[in-house]
C-alpha positions as CSV (number, residue, x, y, z in Angstrom):
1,X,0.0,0.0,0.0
2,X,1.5,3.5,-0.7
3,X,0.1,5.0,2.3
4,X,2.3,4.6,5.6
5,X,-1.1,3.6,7.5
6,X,-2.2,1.0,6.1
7,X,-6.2,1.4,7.6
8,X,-6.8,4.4,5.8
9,X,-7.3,2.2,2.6
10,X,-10.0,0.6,4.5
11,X,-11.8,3.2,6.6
12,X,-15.1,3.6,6.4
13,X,-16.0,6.3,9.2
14,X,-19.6,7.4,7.6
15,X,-22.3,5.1,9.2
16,X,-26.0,5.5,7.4
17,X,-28.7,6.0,10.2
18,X,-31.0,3.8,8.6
19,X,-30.5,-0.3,8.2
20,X,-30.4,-1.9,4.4
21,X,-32.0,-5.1,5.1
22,X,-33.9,-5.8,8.3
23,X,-36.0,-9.2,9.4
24,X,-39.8,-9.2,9.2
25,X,-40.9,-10.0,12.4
26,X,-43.6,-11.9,10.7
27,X,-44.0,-15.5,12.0
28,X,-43.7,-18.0,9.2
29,X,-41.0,-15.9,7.0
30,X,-37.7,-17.4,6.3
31,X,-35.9,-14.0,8.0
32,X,-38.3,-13.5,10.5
33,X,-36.2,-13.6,13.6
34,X,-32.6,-11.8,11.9
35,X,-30.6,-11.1,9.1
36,X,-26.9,-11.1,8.9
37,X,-24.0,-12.3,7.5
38,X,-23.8,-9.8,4.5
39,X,-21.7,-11.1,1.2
40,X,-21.3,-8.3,-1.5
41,X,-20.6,-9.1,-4.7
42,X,-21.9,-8.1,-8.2
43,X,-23.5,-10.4,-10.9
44,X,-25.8,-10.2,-14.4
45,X,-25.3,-6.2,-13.7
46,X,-26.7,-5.7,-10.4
47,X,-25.6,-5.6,-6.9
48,X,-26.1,-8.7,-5.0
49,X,-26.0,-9.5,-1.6
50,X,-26.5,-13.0,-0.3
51,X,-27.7,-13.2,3.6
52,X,-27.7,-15.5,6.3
53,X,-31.8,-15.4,7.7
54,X,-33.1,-16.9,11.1
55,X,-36.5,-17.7,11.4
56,X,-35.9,-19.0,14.8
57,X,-35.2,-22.8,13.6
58,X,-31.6,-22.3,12.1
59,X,-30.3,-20.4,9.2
60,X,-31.8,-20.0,5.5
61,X,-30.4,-18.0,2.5
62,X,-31.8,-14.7,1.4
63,X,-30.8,-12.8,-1.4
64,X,-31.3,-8.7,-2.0
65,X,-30.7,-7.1,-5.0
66,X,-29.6,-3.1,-5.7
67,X,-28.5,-0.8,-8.4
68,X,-27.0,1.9,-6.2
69,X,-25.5,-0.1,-3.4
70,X,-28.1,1.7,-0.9
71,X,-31.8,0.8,-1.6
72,X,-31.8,-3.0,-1.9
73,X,-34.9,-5.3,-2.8
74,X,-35.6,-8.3,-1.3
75,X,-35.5,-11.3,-4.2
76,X,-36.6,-14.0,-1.7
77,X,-35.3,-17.5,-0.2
78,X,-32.6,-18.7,-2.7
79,X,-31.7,-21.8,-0.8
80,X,-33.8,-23.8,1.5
81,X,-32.9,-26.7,4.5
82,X,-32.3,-30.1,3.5
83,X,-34.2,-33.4,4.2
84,X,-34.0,-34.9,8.2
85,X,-31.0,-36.4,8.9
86,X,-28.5,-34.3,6.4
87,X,-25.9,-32.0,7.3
88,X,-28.3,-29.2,6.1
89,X,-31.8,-30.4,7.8
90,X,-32.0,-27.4,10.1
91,X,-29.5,-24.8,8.6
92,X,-27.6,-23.9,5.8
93,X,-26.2,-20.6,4.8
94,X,-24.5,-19.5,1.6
95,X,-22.6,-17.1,2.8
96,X,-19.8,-16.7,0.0
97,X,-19.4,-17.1,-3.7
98,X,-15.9,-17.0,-5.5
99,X,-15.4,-13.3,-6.5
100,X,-13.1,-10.6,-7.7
101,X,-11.2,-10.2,-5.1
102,X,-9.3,-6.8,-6.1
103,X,-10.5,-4.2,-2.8
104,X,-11.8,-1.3,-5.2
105,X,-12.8,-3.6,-8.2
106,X,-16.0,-4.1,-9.2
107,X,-16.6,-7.5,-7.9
108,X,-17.9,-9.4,-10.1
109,X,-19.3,-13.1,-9.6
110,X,-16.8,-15.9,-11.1
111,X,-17.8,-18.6,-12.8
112,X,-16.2,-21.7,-12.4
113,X,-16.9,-25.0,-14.9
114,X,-20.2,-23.3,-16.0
115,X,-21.7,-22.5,-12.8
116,X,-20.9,-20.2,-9.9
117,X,-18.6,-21.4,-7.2
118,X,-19.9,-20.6,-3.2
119,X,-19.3,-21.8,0.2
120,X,-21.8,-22.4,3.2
121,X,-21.4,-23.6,6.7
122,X,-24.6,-24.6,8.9
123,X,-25.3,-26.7,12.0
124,X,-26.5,-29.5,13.2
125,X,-29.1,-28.8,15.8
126,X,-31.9,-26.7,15.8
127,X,-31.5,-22.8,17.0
128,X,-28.8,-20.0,16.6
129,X,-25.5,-21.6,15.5
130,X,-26.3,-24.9,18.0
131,X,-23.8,-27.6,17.7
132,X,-20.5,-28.0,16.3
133,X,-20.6,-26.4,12.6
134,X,-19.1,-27.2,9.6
135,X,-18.3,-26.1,6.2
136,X,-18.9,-27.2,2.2
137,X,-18.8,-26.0,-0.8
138,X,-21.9,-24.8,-3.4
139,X,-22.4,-24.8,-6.5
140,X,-24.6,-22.8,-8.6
141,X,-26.4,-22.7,-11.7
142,X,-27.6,-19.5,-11.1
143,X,-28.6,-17.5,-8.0
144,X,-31.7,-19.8,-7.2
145,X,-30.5,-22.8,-8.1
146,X,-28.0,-24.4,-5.8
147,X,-26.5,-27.4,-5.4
148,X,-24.9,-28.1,-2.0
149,X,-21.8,-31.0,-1.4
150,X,-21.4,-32.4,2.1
151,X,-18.8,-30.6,4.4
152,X,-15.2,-30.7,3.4
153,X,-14.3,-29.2,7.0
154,X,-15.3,-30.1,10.0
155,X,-14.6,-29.9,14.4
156,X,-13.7,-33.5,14.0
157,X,-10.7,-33.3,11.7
158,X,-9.6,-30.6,13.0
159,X,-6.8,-29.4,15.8
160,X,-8.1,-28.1,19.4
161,X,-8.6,-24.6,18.9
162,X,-11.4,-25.4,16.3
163,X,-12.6,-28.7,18.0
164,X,-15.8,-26.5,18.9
165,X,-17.2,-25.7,15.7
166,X,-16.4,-24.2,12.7
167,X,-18.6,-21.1,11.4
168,X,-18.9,-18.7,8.5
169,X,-16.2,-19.4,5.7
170,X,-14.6,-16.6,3.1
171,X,-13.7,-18.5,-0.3
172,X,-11.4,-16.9,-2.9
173,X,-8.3,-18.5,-5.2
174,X,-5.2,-16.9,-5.6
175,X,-2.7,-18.4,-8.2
176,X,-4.7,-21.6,-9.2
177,X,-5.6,-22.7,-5.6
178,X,-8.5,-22.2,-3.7
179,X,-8.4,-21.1,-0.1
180,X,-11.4,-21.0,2.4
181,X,-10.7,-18.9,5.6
182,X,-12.8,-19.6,8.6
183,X,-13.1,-18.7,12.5
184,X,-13.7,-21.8,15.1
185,X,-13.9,-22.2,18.2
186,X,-12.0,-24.1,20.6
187,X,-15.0,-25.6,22.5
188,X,-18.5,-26.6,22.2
189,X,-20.0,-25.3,25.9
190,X,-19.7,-21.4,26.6
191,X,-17.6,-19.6,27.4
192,X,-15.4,-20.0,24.2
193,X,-12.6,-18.2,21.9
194,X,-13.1,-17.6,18.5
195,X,-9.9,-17.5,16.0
196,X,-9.6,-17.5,12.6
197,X,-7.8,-20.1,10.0
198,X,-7.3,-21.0,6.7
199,X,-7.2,-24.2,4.4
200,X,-6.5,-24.6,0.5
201,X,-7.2,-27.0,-1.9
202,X,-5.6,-27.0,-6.0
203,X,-8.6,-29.1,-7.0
204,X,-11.7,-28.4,-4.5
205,X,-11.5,-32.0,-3.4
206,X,-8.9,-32.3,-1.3
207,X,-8.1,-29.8,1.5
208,X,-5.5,-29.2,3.7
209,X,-5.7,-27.4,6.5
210,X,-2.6,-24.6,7.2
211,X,0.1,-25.8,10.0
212,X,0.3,-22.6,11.5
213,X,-3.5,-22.2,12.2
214,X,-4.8,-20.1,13.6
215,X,-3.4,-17.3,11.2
216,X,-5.4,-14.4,13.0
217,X,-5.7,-15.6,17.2
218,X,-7.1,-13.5,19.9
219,X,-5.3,-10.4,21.2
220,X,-4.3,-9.9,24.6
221,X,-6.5,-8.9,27.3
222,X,-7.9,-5.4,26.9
223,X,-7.8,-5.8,23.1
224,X,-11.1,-5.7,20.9
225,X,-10.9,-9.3,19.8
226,X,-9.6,-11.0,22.8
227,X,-12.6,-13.3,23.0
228,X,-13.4,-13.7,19.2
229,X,-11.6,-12.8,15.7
230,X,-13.9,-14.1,14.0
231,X,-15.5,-13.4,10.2
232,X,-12.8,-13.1,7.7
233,X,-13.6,-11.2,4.3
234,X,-10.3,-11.0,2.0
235,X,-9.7,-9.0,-0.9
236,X,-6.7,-7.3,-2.0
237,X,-5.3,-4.1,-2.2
238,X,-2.7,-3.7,-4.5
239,X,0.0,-6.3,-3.4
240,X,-1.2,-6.1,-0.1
241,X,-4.2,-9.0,1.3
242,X,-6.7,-7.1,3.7
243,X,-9.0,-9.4,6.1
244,X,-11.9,-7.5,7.3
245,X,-12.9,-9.4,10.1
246,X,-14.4,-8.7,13.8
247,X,-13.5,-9.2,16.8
248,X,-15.9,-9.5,20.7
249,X,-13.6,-7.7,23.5
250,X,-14.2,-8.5,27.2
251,X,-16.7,-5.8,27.6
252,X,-19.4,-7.8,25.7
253,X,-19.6,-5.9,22.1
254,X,-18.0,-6.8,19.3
255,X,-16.8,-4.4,16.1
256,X,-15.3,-4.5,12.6
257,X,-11.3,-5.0,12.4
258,X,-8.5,-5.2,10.2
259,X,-5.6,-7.3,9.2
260,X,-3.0,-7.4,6.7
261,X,-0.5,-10.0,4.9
262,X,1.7,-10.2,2.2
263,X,1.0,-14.0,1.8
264,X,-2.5,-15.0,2.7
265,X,-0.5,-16.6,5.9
266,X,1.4,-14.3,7.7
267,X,-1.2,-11.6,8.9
268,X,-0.5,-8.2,10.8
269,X,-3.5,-6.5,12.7
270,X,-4.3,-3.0,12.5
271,X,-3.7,-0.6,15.6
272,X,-7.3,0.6,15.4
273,X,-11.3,-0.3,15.5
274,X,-12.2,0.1,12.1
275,X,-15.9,0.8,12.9
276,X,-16.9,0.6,16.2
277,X,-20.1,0.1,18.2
278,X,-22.3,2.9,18.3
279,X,-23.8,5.0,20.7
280,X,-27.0,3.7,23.0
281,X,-30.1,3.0,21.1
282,X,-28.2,3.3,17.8
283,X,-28.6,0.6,15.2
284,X,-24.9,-1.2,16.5
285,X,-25.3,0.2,19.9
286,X,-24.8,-3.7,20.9
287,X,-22.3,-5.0,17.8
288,X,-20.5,-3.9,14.7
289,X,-19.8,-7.3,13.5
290,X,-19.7,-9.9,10.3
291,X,-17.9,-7.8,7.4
292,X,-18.8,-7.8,3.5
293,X,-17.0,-4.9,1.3
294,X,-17.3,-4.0,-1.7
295,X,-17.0,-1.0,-3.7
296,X,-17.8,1.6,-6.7
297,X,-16.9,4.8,-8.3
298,X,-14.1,5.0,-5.7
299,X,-16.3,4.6,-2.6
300,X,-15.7,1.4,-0.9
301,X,-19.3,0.5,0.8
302,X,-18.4,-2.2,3.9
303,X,-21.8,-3.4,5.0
304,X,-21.9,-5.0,8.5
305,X,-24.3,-6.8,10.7
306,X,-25.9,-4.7,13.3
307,X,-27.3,-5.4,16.6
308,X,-29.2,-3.6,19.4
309,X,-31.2,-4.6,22.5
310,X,-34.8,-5.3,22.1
311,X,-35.3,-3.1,24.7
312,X,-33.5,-0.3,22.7
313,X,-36.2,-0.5,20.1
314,X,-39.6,-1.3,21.7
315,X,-39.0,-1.7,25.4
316,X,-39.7,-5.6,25.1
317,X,-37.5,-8.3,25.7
318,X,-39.4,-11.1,23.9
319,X,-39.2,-13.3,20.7
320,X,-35.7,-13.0,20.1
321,X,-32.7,-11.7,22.4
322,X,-31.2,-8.5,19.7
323,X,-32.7,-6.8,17.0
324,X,-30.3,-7.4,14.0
325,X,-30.3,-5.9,10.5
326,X,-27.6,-5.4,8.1
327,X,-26.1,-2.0,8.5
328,X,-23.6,0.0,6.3
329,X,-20.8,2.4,6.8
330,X,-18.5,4.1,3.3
331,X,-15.4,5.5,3.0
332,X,-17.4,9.1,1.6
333,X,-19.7,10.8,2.8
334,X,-22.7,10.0,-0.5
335,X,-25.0,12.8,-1.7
């Protein structure tokens, strides 16, 4: 990066007062409970985001759709539970599709042997991320229609600081190999850390996980990911890798970070919250967490899953334990 800070590439200090996407709070719907897990990417000429949904069984996948990166429309469930007794019975989220990668490029969808190339993770008990999660790879023939493989990683295989779970994976390839990074944690039963890894594969069969996971662990105490770093969204700037990712600090609220690496391995945080939580009653009064970036006509548009009390909103405290919606912060301020 030319600049000798490195986060000014990646600040985006202009919060919008208003969410993009929010749940329904309408029983039945497949985001009725929350949205979250944003992925940004651009295909067939529109803005696309793909979204993890809760309905208060497990996770679904929405899609939304935009021309201008700020009014999005709803297209509906894309990608539905599977039969009892498979990986995906009560929750599968798509939460990443192979991309451009480039930080200000424009994103674009890639297609891999005909048909688009994604990633999901999922569950497998009922509820909010219950159970030791796992990862696989989908595959699209287009945006609707999904095909999903069983997990390629899971707790089982893997060392002791991801033996609790694995969650929300970031797919990209990089020189002819594919590489998937996802955070884990290192036990099934609260409380848990959250640190983030990486595997790669040259032929999207067989994976192998990196020696020196976890590339991005916690931070010491008083730091603003010493519980979790968790999230990772790469893209690259130049000749330089940036991982948005987030981090949960000790005092209970978790907010957008920063990382960087020459090599996809070796990472090196930033000094400083990118965004942080906001003040109370505020959209992200609770957490700034769960990046996807993307960006156009200069302006790089990081969209980020936002949570408040219920108590914030409506003075209840039923139904579900935060309000979440999908929130967004830019690098300019937009007319």
């Amino acid at each position: 990066m030319k600049s000798t800070d490195p986060i000014a590439a990646v600040r985006t200090p202009y919060k919008f007062d208003r969410p993009m996407l929010t749940a329904t709070f309408h029983a039945g719907d497949f985001d009725s409970h929350a949205v979250d897990t944003p992925f940004l990417f651009r295909h067939e000429g529109r803005y696309r985001m793909l979204y993890g949904s809760f309905d208060g069984i497990g996770y679904r996948t929405g899609l939304a759709s935009s021309d201008d990166l700020v009014t999005w429309q709803r297209e509906g469930l894309v990608h539905d539970r599977g039969p009892a007794g498979s990986p995906t019975a009560f929750n599968v989220a798509i939460n990443g599709l192979l991309r451009d990668v480039a930080l200000m490029g424009p994103g674009d969808a890639t297609v891999v042997d005909g048909r688009l190339l994604g990633v999901w993770h999922g569950y497998p008990e009922r509820g909010q991320e219950q159970g030791r999660g796992y990862t696989g790879l989908a595959r699209g023939d287009s945006l609707r229609r999904w095909t999903v493989e069983p997990p390629f990683l899971t707790a089982a295989d893997g060392a002791a600081w991801e033996r609790g779970g694995l969650y929300k994976p970031c797919l990209i390839r990089h020189d002819g190999r594919y590489f998937v990074f996802y955070n884990a944690k290192n036990t099934l039963e609260w409380p848990w850390h959250e640190q983030i890894g990486v595997a790669w594969s040259d032929d999207l069969r067989h994976w192998t996980r990196y020696e020196g996971n976890p590339i991005v662990p916690n931070g010491g105490p008083g730091s603003p990911d010493e519980i979790f770093a968790a999230d990772p969204c790469i893209l690259q700037h130049g000749q330089t890798w940036v991982m948005f990712y987030y981090g949960l600090a000790a005092d209970g609220h978790a907010r957008e970070l920063a990382a960087f690496s020459d090599d996809l391995l070796t990472w090196r945080k930033a000094d400083r919250v990118l965004i942080d939580v906001g003040a109370d009653g505020s959209l992200d009064a609770m957490h700034a967490h769960k990046p996807g970036v993307i960006a156009a006509d200069g302006v790089l548009y990081h969209y980020y899953g936002a949570a408040r009390r219920w108590q914030d909103v409506d003075g209840s405290d039923v139904v579900h334990w935060n309000r979440r919606c999908v929130a967004l912060a830019t690098s300019r301020p937009l007319g």
